[in-house]
N, C-alpha and C positions, 0 to 999 in steps of 0.2 A: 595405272593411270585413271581408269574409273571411278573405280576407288577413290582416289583424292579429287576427282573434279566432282563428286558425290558429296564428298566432304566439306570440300569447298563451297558447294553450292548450297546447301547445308546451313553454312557460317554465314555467308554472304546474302542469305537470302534472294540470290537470282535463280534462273533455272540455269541447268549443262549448257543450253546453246545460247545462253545469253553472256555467259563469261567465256564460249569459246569464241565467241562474234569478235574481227577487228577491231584494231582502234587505233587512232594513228597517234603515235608520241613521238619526239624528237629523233628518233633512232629510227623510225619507218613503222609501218604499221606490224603491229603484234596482236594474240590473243587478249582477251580482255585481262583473264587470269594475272598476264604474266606483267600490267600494267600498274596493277593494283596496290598500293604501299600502305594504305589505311583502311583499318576494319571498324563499324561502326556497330558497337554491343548495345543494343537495347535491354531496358529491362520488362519483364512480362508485366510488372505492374508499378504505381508510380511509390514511391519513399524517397530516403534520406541516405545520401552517402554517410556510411560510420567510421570507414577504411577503406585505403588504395594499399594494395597490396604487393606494387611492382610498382618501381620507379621511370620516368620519361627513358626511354631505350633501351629499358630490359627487354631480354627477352623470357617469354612465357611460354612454358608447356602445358601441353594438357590439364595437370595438375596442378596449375600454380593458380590460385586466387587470387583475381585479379579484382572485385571490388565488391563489397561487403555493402548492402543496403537494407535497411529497418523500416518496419512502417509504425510508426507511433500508436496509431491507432489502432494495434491488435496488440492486445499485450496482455501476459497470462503470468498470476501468482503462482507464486512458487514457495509453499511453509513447509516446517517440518516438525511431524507428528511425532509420538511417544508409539514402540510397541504396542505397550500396555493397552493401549485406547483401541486397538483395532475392532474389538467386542463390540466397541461405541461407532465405530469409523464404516461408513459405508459409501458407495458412489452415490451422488446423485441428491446430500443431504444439504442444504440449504447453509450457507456460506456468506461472512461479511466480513469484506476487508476494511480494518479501520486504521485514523491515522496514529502513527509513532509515538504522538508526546501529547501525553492527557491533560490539555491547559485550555485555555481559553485567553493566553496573554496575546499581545499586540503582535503580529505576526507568526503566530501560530496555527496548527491548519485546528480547524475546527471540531471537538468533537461528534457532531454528528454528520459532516463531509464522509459519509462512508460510500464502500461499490459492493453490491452483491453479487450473488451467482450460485452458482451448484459445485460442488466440491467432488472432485477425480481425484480416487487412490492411485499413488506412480505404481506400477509393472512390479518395481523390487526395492526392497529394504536393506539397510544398512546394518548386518549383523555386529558391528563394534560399536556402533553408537548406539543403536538398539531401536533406531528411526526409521520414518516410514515418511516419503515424499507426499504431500498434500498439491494439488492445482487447483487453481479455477481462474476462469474469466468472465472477467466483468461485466453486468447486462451493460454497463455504460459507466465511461469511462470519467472520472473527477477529474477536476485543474490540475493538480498534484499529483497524480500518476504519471511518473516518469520510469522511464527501464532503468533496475538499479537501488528505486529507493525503498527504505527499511519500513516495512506496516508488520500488521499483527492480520493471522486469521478468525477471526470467531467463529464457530461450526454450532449450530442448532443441535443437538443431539434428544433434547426434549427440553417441554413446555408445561405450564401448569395452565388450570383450566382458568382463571382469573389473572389477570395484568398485575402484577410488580411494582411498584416504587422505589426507582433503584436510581443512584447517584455515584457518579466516579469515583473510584476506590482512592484516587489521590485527595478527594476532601476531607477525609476521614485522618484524625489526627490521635495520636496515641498519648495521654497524660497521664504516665506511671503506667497502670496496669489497667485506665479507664480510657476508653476511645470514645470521642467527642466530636462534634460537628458545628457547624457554624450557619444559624438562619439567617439571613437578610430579613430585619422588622419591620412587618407589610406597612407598620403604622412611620417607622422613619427611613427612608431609604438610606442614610447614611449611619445608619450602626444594626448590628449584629447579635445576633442572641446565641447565648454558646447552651448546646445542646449534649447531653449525655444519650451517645448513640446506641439504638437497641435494633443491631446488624440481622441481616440473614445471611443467605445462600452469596459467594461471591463467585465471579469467576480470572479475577485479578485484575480487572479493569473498572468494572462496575459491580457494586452493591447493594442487598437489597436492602432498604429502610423496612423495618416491623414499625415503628410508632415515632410520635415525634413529629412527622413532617405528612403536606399530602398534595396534592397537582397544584401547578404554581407557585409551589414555593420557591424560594432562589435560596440558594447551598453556597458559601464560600469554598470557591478553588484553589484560585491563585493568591496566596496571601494566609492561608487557612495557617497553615505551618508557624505564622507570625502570630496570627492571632491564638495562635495554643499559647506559645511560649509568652505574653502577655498575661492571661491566664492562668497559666499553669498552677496546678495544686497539689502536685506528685502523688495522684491516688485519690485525696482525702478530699473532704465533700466542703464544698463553699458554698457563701451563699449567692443567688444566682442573682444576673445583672445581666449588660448589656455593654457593646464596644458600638463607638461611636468612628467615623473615619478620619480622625486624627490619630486614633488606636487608644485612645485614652478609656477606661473603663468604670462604668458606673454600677454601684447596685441596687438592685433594687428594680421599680417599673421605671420608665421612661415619665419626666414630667412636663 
C-alpha cells in the first residue's frame, strides 16, 4: 500500500497525506485517492503534439505511449557518409546544410538560404552499405527547416589559401564534348553571352570558374539548359555572339 500511494503521489504530483486527506463525493466522504477519475500529464517543456497514442477510454499501462511531442525548434541533420572518407571525416569539422534543388526559379528555396554547424561522426557504421552516420545542428535554424525534409551536407575538409570563383554545377551546360556557360551582358541586361567554360575543382554542387568570368558577374541558371540547346554546335567551334531574351541569337558584338 506504500508503495502505490508513493506511486500515486509520484503521478499526481500531491504529497501521501494530501491524497489520503477526505473528500466528500456523492457516496460519503472517502480518501482523496479513491475519488480521483482524471490524471492531468504535463509536459517538462513546451512543443507540438505529433501523436496520441491511445484512444478516449483506453486503457494504458506503463508501457503504452500515450502522447508523442516535438519541439521544432531543436532539430539535428542527419546525412550519410561514404566509408572511404572517414581519412577525411572527423568530429568537430565545419558543416553546411544546404537547400535540395539548385535553382533560383520562383518558389524555390534559395541557394544561398544555407544552416551551419559542426559535424558529429554516429557511434557505428553500416557494414553492407559501407556508410557512416554524419550529424549536426544548426547554429540557427532557416524558414525551410522542417523535420523530414531532404538537404544536402557540405563538410569543409580543406581550403585554399586564396577565395574561389565558383558557380552552381547546374549552370554549366555540356555541348558535345564542350561545356559552356552563359554571362549575363553587363552592357544589355536582357541578352547573354555564351561562354566556353574553363572548370576547376567541383564538389557536385558548385564549380570552380579558372577564366572567363569574375565578382559580379551574373551566370544563367534557370533556362541555361535552353539557352545550350539554342546554340548548340555538337563540339565544333562558332562564331561567337549573343542571346537576347526573346532567345533569339545574334552574332557578332551587340549593336
Amino acid at each position: 500500500r506504500d508503495f502505490l500511494l508513493r506511486s500515486a503521489s509520484s503521478i499526481l504530483r500531491m504529497s501521501v497525506e494530501d491524497i489520503q486527506a477526505p473528500t466528500d463525493t456523492p457516496d460519503g466522504p472517502v480518501e482523496q485517492w479513491r475519488a480521483i477519475n482524471t490524471i492531468i500529464v504535463r509536459a517538462e517543456s513546451a512543443g507540438v503534439v505529433e501523436t496520441i497514442g491511445v484512444t478516449n477510454g483506453a486503457w494504458a499501462t506503463e508501457e503504452t505511449n500515450v502522447l508523442t511531442i516535438v519541439k521544432p525548434d531543436m532539430l539535428r541533420f542527419r546525412a550519410v557518409g561514404l566509408q572511404s572518407d572517414l581519412g577525411r571525416l572527423r568530429d568537430g569539422l565545419a558543416g553546411r546544410i544546404v537547400a535540395p534543388s539548385p535553382t533560383r526559379a520562383a518558389g524555390g528555396i534559395d541557394l544561398a538560404d544555407t544552416m551551419s554547424g559542426r559535424v558529429t561522426l554516429g557511434l557505428t557504421a553500416d557494414p553492407d552499405e559501407r556508410t557512416l552516420d554524419l550529424f549536426l545542428v544548426p547554429e540557427e535554424l532557416r524558414s525551410w527547416a522542417r523535420a523530414g525534409v531532404s538537404a544536402q551536407l557540405e563538410i569543409i575538409t580543406d581550403g585554399t589559401s586564396a577565395p574561389s570563383l565558383a558557380i552552381p554545377s547546374a549552370a554549366v551546360q555540356a555541348d558535345g564534348l564542350a561545356q559552356v556557360i552563359f554571362r549575363r551582358d553587363p552592357k544589355n541586361p536582357n541578352a547573354a553571352i555564351r561562354i566556353d567554360a574553363d572548370l576547376g575543382l567541383s564538389d557536385g554542387r558548385w564549380v570552380v570558374v579558372n577564366s572567363g568570368l569574375r565578382a559580379g558577374d551574373e551566370v544563367v541558371l534557370d533556362g541555361a539548359f535552353q539557352l545550350m540547346l539554342a546554340s548548340a554546335t555538337g563540339g565544333t567551334q562558332s562564331e561567337g555572339g549573343h542571346f537576347h531574351a526573346d532567345g533569339t541569337f545574334h552574332a557578332g558584338d551587340d549593336e
